[in-house]
C-alpha positions as CSV (number, residue, x, y, z in Angstrom):
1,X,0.0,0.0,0.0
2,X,1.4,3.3,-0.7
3,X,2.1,5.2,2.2
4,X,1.5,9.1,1.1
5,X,-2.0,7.5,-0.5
6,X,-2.5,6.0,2.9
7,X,-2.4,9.5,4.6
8,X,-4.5,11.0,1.7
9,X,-7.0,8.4,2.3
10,X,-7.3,9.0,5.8
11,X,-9.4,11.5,7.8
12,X,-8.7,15.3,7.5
13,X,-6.4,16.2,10.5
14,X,-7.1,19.6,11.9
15,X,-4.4,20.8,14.0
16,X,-5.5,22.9,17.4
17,X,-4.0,26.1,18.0
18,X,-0.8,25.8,19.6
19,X,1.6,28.0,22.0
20,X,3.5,31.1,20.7
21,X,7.1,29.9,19.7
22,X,10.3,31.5,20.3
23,X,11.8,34.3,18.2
24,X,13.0,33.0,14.5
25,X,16.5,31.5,14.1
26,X,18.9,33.7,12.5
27,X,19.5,32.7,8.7
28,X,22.2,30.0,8.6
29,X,24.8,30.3,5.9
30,X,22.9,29.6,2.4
31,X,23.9,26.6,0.6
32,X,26.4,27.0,-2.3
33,X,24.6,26.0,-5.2
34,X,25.7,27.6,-7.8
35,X,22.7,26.9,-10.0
36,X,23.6,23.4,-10.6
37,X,21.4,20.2,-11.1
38,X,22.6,17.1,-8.7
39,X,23.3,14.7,-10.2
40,X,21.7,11.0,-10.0
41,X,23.0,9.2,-6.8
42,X,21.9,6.2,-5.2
43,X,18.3,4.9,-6.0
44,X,17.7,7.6,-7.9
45,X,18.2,11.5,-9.0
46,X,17.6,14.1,-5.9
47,X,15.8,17.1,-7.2
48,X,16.9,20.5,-8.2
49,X,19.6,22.4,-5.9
50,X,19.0,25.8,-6.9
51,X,17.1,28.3,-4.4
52,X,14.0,27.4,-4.1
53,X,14.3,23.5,-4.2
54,X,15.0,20.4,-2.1
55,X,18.6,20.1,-2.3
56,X,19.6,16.4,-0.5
57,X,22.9,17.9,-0.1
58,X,22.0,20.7,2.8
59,X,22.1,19.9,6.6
60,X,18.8,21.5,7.1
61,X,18.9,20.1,10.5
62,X,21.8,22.3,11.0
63,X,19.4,25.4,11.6
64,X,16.8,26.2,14.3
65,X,13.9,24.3,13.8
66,X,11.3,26.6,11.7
67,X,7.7,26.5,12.1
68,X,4.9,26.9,9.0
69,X,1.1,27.2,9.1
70,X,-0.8,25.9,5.9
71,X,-4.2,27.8,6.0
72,X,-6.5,26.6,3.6
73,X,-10.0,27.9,2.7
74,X,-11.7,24.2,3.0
75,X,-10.3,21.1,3.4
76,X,-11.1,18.5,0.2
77,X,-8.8,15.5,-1.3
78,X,-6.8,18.2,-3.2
79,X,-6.2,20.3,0.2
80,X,-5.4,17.2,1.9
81,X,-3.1,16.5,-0.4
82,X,-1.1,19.8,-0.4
83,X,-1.0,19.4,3.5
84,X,0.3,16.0,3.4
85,X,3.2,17.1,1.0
86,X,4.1,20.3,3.1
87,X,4.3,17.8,5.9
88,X,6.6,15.3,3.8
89,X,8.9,18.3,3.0
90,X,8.9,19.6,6.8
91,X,9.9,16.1,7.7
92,X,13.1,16.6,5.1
93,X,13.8,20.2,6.1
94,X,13.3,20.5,9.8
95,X,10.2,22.4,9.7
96,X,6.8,21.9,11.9
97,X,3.9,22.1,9.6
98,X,0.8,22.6,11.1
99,X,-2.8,22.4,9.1
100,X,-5.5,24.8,9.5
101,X,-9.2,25.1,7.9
102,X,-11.0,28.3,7.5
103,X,-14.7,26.4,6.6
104,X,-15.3,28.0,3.9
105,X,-15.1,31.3,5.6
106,X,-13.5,34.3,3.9
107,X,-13.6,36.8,7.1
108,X,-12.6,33.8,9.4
109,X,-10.0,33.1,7.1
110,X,-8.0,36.3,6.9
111,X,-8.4,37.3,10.6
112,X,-6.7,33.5,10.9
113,X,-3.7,35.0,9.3
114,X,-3.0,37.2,11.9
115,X,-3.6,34.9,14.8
116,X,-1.0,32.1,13.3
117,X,1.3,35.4,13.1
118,X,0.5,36.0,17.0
119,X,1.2,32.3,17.6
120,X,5.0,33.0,16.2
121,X,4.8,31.2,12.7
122,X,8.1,32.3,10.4
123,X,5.8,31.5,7.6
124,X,1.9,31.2,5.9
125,X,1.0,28.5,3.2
126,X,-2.0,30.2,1.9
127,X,-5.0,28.8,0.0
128,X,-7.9,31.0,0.3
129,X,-10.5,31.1,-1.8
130,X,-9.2,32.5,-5.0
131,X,-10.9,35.9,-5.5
132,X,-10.3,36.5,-1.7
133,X,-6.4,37.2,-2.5
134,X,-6.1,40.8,-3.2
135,X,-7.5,41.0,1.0
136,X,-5.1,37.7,1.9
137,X,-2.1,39.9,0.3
138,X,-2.9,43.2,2.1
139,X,-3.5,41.3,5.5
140,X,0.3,39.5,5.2
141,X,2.4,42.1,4.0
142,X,1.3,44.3,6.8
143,X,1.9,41.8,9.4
144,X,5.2,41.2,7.7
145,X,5.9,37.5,7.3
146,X,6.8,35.6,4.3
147,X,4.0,33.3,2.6
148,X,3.7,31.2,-0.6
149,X,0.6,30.4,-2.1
150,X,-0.6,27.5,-3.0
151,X,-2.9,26.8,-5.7
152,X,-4.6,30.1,-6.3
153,X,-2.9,33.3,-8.1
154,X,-2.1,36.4,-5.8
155,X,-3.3,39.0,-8.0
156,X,-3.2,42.7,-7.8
157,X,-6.9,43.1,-8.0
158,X,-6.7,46.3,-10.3
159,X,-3.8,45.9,-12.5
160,X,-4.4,41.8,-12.5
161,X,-0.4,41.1,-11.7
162,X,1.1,38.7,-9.7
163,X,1.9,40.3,-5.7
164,X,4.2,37.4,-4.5
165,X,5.9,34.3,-6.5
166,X,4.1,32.4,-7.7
167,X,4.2,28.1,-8.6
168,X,1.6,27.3,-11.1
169,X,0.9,26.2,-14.3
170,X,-0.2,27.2,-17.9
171,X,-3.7,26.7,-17.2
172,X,-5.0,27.6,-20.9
173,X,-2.0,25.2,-22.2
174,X,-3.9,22.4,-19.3
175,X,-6.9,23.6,-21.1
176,X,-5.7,23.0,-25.0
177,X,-4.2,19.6,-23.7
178,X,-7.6,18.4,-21.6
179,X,-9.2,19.2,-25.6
180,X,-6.8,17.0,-27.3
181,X,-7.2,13.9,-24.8
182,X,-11.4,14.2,-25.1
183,X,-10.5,14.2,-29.1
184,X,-9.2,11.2,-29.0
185,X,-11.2,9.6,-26.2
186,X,-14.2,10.3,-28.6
187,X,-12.4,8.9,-31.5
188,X,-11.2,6.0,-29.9
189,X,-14.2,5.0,-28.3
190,X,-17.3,7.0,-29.4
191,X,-16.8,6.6,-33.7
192,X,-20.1,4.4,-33.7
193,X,-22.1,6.9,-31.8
194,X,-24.0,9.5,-34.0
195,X,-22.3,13.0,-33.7
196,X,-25.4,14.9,-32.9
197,X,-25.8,12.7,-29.8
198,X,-22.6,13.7,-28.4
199,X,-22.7,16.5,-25.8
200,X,-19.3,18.9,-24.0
201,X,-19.7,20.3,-20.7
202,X,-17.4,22.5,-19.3
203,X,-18.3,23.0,-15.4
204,X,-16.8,26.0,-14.7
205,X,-16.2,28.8,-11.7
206,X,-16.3,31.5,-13.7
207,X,-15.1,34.5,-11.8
208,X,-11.9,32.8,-11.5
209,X,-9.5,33.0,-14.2
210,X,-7.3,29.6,-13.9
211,X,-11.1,27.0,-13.9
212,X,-12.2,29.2,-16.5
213,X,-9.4,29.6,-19.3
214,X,-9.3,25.7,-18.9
215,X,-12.3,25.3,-20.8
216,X,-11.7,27.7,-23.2
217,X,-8.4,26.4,-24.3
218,X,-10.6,22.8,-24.2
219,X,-13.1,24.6,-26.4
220,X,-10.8,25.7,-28.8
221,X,-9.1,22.0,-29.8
222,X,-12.7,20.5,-29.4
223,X,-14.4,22.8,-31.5
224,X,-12.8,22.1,-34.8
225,X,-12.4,18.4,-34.7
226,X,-16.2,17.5,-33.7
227,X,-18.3,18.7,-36.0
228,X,-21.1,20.9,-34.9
229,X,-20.6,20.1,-31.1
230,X,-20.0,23.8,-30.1
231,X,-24.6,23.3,-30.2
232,X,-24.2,21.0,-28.0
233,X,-21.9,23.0,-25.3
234,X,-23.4,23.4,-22.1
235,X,-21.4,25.3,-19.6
236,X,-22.8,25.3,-15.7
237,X,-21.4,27.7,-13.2
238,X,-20.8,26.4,-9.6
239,X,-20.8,29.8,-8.9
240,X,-23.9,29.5,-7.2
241,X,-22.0,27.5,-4.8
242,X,-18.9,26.7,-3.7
243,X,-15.8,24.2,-5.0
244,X,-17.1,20.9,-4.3
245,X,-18.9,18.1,-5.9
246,X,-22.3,19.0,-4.4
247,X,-22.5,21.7,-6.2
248,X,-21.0,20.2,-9.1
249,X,-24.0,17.3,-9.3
250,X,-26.3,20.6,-8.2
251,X,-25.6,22.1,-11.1
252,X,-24.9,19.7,-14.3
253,X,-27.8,17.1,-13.3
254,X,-30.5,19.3,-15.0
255,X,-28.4,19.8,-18.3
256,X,-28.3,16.0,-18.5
257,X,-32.0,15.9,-17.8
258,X,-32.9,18.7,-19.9
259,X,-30.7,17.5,-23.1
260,X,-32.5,13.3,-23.3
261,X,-31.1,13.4,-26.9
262,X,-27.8,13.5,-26.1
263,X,-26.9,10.0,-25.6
264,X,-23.0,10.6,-24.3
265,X,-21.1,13.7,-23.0
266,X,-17.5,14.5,-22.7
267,X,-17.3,16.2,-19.4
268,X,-13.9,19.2,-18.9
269,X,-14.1,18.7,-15.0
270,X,-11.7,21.3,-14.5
271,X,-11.2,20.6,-11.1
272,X,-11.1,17.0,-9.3
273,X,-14.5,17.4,-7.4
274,X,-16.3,19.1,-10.6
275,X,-15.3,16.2,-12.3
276,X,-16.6,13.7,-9.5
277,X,-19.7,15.5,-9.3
278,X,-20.8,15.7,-12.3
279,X,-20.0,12.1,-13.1
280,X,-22.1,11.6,-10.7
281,X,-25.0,13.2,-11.8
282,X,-24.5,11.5,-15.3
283,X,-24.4,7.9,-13.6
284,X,-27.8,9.1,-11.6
285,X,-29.3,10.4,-15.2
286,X,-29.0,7.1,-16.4
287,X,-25.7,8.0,-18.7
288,X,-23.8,5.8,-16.2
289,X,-20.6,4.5,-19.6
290,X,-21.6,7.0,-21.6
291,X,-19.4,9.4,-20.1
292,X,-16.0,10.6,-20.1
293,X,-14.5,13.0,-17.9
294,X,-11.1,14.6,-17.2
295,X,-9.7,17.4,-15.2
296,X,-7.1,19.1,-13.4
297,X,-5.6,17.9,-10.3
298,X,-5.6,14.3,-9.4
299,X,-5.8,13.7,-5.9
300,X,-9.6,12.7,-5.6
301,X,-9.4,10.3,-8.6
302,X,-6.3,8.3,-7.3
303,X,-8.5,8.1,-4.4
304,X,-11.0,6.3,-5.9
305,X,-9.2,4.5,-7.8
306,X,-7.1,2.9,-4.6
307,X,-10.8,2.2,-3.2
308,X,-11.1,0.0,-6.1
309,X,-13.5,2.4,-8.0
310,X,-13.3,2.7,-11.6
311,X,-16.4,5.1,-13.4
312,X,-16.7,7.7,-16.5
313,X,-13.8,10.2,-14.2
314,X,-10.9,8.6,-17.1
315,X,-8.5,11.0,-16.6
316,X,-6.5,13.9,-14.8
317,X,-3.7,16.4,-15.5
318,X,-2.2,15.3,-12.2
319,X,-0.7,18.2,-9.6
320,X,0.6,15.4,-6.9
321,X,1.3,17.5,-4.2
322,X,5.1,16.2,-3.6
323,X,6.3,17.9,-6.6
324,X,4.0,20.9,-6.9
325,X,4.7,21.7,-3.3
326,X,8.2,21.1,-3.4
327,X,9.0,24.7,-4.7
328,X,6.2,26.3,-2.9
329,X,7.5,25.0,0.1
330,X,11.7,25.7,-0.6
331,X,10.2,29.5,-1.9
332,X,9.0,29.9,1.5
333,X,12.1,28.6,3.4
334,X,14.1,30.4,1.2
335,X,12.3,33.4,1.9
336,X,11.9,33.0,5.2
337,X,16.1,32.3,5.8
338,X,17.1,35.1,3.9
339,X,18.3,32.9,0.5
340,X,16.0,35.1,-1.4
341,X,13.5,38.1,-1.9
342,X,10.3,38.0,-3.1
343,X,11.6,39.9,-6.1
344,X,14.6,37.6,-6.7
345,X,13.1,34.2,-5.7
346,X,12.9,32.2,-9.0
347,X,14.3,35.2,-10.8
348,X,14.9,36.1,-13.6
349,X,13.8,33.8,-16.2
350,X,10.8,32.8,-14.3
351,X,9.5,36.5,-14.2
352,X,7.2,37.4,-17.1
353,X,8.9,40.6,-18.6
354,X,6.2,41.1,-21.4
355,X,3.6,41.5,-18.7
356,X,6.0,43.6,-16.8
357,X,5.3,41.6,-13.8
358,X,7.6,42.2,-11.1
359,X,7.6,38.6,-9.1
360,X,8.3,35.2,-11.0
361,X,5.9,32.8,-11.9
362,X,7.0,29.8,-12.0
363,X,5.5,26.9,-14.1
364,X,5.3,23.2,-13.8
365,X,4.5,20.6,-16.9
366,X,1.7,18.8,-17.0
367,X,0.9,15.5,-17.2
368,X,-2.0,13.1,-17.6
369,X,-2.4,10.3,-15.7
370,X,-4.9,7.4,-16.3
371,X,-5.9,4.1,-14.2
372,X,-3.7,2.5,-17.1
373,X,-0.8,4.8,-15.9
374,X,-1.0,6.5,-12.3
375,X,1.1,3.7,-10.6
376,X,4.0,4.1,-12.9
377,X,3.4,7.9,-12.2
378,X,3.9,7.8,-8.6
379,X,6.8,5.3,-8.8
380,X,8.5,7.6,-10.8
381,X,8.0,10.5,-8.3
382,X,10.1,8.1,-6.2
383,X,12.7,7.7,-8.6
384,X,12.9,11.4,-9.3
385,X,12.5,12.9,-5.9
386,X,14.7,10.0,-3.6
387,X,11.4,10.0,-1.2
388,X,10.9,6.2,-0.9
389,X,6.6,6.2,-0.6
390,X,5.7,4.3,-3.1
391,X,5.3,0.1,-3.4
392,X,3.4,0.0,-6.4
393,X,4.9,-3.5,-8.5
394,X,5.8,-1.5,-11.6
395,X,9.0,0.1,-12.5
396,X,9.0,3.4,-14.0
397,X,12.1,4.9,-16.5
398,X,13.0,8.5,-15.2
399,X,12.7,9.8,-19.0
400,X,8.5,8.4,-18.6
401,X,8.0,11.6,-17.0
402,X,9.6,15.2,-16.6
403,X,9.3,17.7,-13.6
404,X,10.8,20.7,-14.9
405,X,10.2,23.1,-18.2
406,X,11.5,26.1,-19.4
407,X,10.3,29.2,-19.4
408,X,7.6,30.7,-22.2
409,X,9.5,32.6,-24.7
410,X,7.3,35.8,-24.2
411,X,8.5,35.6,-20.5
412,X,11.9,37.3,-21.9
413,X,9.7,40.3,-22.9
């Protein structure tokens, strides 16, 4: 059984406020990097050494024991997944991670940020809810600590540019690529099934810029190569809820009821619990194997799948937490020790010039994983990483997969 899955599939932990800590350790001496990759050793390849990253060379237990809060807006297999990571990384870097929820509460959340600042944190993990970030930003840099956030972009709500670092990922690219993999699905799968019975829904968020472009990078790949199915579109907004699959099934189980004539429906889940709720919704429509849906993210599927459930959710561009929190984490102790600035963490490739942005964003691939592939996928975050929590019986390559990309050409300005 894999361990970090065994922790995911446990019960959301919810730490209780602890006492204030001591005063922050004095930055120890930065590691030399000198920009350089390690290279592979033992088992496998350790990751990156430059600022930023895990570097398996550095005697982090040579500093003071640090101490980081992860406040999150709600806590939800994708969440839980992020916390568990932070807590792997803590483990490797001599840092306390503790987990807090802010149930779905904007106002509770950001007077949260000041009470973990009270309680002597040396650093915020932040995931509010996305449009809550120009308030989350103004709230932390008066109170003066360092944060990273996690999944959700800290914007400048009136010039729409980034106010911190920033880990991410192309998310109209994630978009154009979730197109291409419905394409084939249909083509593979569907070619005996009259066009004008298929159906695309997109289940969006849509005053939120990274759930929405997803679907209209989708849109523009599916477009062309089905004919006529931009009639057949149907786009439901969970914004009359929140980010869950309740509202997910809330709001897509009338289009299926509403629409009998379409017979199957590729589904752009953009988001694991969109995706899991509006599968849902299909099965209870009776369209139960006439669906196919993918989305961004991951954790919730690998779930199911390690409870032994298979259904219409195929496919995920998977954000494993281990690697996407790896620099969101090192950001933050690097910012935290002194290693780096806001303005010079990641800098300066990562920083995009055309937008005249003045912190870096810094982009991870993407990659789709299936039930065909995910345990190959998470043996090779093994290999790549050195962390040994996986026992899956396959054996992954370290070229399957890639970690790292460059930067997009119109980041050079």
């Amino acid at each position: 059984m894999k361990r970090l899955l065994a922790i995911l599939l446990a019960c959301a932990l919810v730490f209780a406020l602890v006492a204030c800590a001591a005063d922050s350790p004095a930055p120890a001496p930065a590691p030399d990097t000198g920009g350089e990759t390690t290279a592979p050793t033992g088992d496998g390849p350790g990751p990156k050494t430059d600022i930023g990253f895990f570097n398996p060379d550095y005697d982090y237990f040579a500093n003071e024991r640090l101490r980081f809060a992860y406040l999150r807006i709600r806590n939800s297999p994708l969440y839980e997944d992020m916390a568990n990571s932070f807590r792997i990384w803590g483990e490797l870097a001599n840092v306390e991670v503790n987990i807090y929820d802010a149930n779905d509460d904007d106002d509770f959340f950001n007077s949260m940020l000041e009470m973990l600042v009270l309680r002597g944190y040396d650093g915020l993990l932040t995931d509010p809810e996305m449009v809550n970030y120009p308030a989350v930003v103004s709230i932390i840099r008066d109170l003066g600590v360092p944060f990273m956030p996690g999944m959700g972009l800290p914007l400048n709500a009136d010039t729409g540019r980034l106010e911190n670092p920033f880990v991410g990922f192309d998310y109209r690219f994630v978009g154009e690529e979730m197109g291409r993999w419905l394409v084939q699905y249909w083509r593979d799968n569907w070619q005996d099934v009259p066009v004008e019975n298929i159906g695309l829904m997109g289940v969006d968020w849509s005053h939120v810029y990274e759930i929405s472009v997803r679907i209209d990078g989708a849109t523009d790949v599916i477009f062309p190569e089905i004919p006529g199915i931009e009639d057949r579109f149907f786009r439901p907004d969970t914004i009359v809820g929140t980010l869950n699959s309740a509202t997910a099934y809330q709001v897509t189980g009338p289009v299926f009821a509403a629409n009998p004539d379409i017979t199957h429906w590729l589904i752009l889940g953009t988001i694991d619990d969109f995706a899991d709720g509006a599968v849902s919704a299909a099965r209870d429509a009776g369209l139960e194997g006439q669906t196919a849906a993918i989305s961004m993210g991951g954790p919730g599927l690998i779930q199911q799948w390690e409870a032994g459930i298979v259904n219409d959710y195929k496919a995920a561009f998977v954000s494993i937490g281990v690697l996407f929190a790896e620099p969101i984490f090192f950001g933050l102790y690097a910012l935290v020790m002194g290693y780096a600035t806001e303005e010079t963490l990641f800098a300066p490739e990562w920083i995009n010039h055309s937008n005249n942005e003045r912190y870096a964003y810094l982009m991870l691939p993407t990659i789709i994983i299936t039930h065909e592939t995910y345990q190959y996928y998470l043996e090779w975050v093994d290999l790549y990483t050195g962390l040994d929590v996986s026992n899956f019986p396959v054996t992954p390559t370290l070229d399957m997969f890639s970690a790292r990309q460059d930067p997009p050409a119109h980041f050079a300005g």
